[in-house]
C-alpha positions in Angstrom: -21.1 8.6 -17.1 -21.6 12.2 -16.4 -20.5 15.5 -17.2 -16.6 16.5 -16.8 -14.3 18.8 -18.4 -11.1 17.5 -20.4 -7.9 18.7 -21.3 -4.8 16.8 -22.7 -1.7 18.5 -22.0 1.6 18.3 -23.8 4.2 19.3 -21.3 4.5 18.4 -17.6 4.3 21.9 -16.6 0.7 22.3 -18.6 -0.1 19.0 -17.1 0.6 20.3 -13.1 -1.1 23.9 -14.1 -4.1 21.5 -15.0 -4.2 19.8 -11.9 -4.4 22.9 -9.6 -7.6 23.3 -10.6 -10.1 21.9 -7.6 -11.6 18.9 -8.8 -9.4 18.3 -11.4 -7.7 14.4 -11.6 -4.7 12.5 -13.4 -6.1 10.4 -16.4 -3.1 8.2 -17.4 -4.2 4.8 -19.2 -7.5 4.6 -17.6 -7.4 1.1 -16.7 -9.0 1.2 -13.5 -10.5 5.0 -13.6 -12.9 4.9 -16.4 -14.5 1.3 -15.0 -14.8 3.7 -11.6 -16.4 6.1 -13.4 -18.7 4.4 -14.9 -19.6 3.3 -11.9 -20.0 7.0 -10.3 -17.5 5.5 -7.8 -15.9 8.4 -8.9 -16.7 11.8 -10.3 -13.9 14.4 -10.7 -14.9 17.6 -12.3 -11.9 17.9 -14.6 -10.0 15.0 -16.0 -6.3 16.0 -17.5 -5.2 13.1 -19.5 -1.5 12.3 -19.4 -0.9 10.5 -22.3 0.4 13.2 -24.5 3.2 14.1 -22.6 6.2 12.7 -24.9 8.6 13.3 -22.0 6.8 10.9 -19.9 7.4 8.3 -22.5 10.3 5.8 -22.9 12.4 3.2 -21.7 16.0 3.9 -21.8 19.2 1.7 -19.8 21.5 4.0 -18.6 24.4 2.2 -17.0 23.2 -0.2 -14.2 20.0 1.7 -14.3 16.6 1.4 -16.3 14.8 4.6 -16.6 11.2 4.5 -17.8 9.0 7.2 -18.6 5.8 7.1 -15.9 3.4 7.2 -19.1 5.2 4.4 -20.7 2.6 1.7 -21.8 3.2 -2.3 -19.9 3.5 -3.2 -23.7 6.2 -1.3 -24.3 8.1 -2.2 -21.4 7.1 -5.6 -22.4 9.0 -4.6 -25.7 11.7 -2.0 -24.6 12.7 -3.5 -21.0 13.4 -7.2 -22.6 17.3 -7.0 -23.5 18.2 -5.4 -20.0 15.7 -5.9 -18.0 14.0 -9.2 -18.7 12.4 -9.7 -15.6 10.5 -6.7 -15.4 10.1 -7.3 -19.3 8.4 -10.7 -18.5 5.9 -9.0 -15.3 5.1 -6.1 -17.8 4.0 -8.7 -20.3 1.8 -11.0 -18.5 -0.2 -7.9 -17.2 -4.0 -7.8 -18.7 -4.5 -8.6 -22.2 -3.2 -7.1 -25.2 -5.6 -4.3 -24.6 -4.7 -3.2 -21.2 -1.2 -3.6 -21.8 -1.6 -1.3 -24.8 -3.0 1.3 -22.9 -2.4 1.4 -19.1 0.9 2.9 -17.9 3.4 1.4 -15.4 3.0 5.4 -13.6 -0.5 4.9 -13.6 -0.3 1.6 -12.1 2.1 2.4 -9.4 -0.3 5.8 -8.3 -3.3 3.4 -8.3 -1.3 1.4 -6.0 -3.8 -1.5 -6.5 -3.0 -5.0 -4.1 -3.1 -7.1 -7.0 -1.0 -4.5 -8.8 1.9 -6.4 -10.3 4.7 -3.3 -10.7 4.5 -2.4 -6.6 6.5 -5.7 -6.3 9.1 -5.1 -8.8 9.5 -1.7 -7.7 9.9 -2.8 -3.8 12.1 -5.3 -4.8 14.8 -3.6 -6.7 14.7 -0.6 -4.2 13.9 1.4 -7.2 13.1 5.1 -7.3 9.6 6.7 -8.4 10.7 10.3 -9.5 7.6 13.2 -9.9 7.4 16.2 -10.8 8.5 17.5 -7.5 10.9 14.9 -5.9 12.2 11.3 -6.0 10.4 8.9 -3.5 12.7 5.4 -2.3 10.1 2.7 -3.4 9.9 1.5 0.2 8.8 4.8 1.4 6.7 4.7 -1.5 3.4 2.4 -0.6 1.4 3.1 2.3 -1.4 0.8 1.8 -4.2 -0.3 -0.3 -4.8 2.2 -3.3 -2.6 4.5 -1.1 1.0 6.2 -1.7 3.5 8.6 -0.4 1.7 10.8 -3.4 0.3 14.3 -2.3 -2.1 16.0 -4.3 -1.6 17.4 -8.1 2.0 15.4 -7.6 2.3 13.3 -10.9 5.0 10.0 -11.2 6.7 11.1 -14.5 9.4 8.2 -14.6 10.6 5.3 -12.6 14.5 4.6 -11.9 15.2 0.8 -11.1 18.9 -0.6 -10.6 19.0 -3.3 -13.1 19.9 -6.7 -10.9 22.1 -9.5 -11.7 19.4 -12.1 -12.0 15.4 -11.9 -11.4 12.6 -13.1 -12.1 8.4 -13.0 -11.9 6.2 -15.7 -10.8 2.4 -15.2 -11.1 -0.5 -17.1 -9.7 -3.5 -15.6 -11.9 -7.0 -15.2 -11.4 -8.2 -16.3 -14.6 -11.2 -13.7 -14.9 -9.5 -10.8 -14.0 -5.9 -11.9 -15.0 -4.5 -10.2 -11.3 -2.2 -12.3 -9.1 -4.1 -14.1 -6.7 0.0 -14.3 -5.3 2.9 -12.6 -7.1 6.7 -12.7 -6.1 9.3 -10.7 -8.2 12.9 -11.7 -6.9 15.6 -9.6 -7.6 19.3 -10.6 -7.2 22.2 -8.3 -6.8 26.1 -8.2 -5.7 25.4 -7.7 -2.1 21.6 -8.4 -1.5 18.9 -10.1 -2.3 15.1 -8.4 -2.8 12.2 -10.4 -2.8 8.3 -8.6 -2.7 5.1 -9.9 -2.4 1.6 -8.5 -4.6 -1.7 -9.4 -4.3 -1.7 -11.3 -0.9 -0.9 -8.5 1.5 -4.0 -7.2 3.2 -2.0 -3.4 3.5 -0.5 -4.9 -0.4 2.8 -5.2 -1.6 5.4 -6.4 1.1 9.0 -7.6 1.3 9.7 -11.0 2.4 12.3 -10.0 4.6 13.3 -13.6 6.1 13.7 -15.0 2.4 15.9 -12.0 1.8 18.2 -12.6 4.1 18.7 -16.1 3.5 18.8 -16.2 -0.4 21.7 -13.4 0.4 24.0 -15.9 1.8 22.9 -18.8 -1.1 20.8 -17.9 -4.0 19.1 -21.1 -4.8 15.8 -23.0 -4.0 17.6 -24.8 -1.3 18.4 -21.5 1.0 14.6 -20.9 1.5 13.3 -24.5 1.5 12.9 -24.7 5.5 11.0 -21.2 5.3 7.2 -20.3 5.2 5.4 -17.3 5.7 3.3 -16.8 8.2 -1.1 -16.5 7.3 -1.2 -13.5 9.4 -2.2 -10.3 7.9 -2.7 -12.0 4.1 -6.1 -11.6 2.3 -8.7 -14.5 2.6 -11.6 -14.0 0.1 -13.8 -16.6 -2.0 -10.7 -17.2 -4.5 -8.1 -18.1 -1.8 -8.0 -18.4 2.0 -4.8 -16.9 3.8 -3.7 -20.0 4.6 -3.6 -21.3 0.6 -1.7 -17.7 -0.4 0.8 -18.0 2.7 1.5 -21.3 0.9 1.6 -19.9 -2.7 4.1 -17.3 -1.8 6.6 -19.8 -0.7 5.9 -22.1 -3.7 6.3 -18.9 -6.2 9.5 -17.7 -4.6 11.0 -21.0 -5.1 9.9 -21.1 -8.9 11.6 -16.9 -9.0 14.9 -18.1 -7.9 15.1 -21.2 -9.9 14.1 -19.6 -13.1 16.6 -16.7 -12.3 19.2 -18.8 -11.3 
């Protein structure tokens, strides 16, 4: 580690002064920025933690849509999310161990915009709507790439709106050392559409399956998307799965996310 200054705001408004200083970075759970800087992959000069920010907290069903504070911990979604929500409930849980999910946040994760991230697909998915401190951002216009979003700088993700669907569900296919999805598929059903989204395969990240969209639309069941499979073009091949084996694992998870919905 090396020398930084520190400051742990309580508002929003503190927290955005904070981050007008040059140098000066977002601290949320930590998850994946303290490992970096440990590393001296990363050295801001000023670190303003977010996590004592009450208004940031929270998970809170209002109508057909689930609100969550962007400095809400994946536990407590885990916890909060599981009588209305219990398919983001379920992806929330099976994030990390008890540790991580105890301490990294679902607006940290979604800035970080990892490809392995598991929110980006419920997010894409449900078409839901990442509000900061300055505007609300469509999900789809959202991610731009690997560990890149529609963020600018100093902008902060203080709470995340999804519209809570009829039916869903998450399959993932973990890595057992770092408990990432090697594949992940979140399907999410509603009165008029289908979403289904993609993490940790996608060599620009999180995508939509488009073609299993439209045909779960007409008939959501197994059946509708039995015929399909997605192409190996454009997924990641590395030493724990070629393209061709996480092509196959997205059309094997998406099945097992409509079943278990249905």
């Amino acid at each position: 580690m090396y020398s930084f200054d520190f400051e742990k705001p309580s508002t929003i408004d503190e927290a955005i002064a904070a981050l007008s200083s040059e140098g000066a970075q977002a601290l949320g759970g930590g998850q994946t920025l303290i490992p970096t800087l440990k590393q001296r992959l990363n050295a801001p000069e000023k670190l303003v933690s977010l996590t004592g920010i009450a208004e940031m907290k929270g998970v809170t069903a209002e109508g057909d849509t689930l609100k969550i504070g962007g400095g809400t911990t994946h536990g407590a979604v885990a916890r909060e999310a599981k009588s209305s929500f219990p398919g983001l409930a379920k992806l929330a849980s099976l994030i990390g161990d008890p540790a991580v999910r105890n301490r990294g946040t679902i607006g940290g994760s979604l800035a970080n915009n990892d490809p392995a991230a598991c929110y980006p697909s419920a997010a894409l998915a449900t078409g839901a709507t990442i509000r900061t401190n300055s505007r609300s951002i469509a999900a789809g216009d959202f991610f731009d790439g690997l560990f890149t979003t529609a963020l600018e700088e100093g902008e902060i993700i203080v709470g995340v709106d999804f519209p809570i669907p009829q039916a869903s569900n998450y399959q993932k296919f973990e890595q057992p050392a770092s408990r990432f999805p090697l594949v992940g598929v979140f399907v999410a059903k509603y009165g008029d559409r289908v979403g289904v989204a993609v993490t940790g395969a996608g060599e620009d990240g999180v995508f939509a399956w488009s073609e299993a969209e439209e045909a779960l639309a007409g008939n959501f069941s197994a059946d509708a998307i039995s015929g399909l499979s997605y192409p190996a073009d454009g997924l990641i091949s590395d030493l724990h799965g070629t393209a061709e084996y996480r092509a196959h694992l997205i059309g094997v998870l998406t099945k097992r996310a409509v079943s278990a919905a249905s």
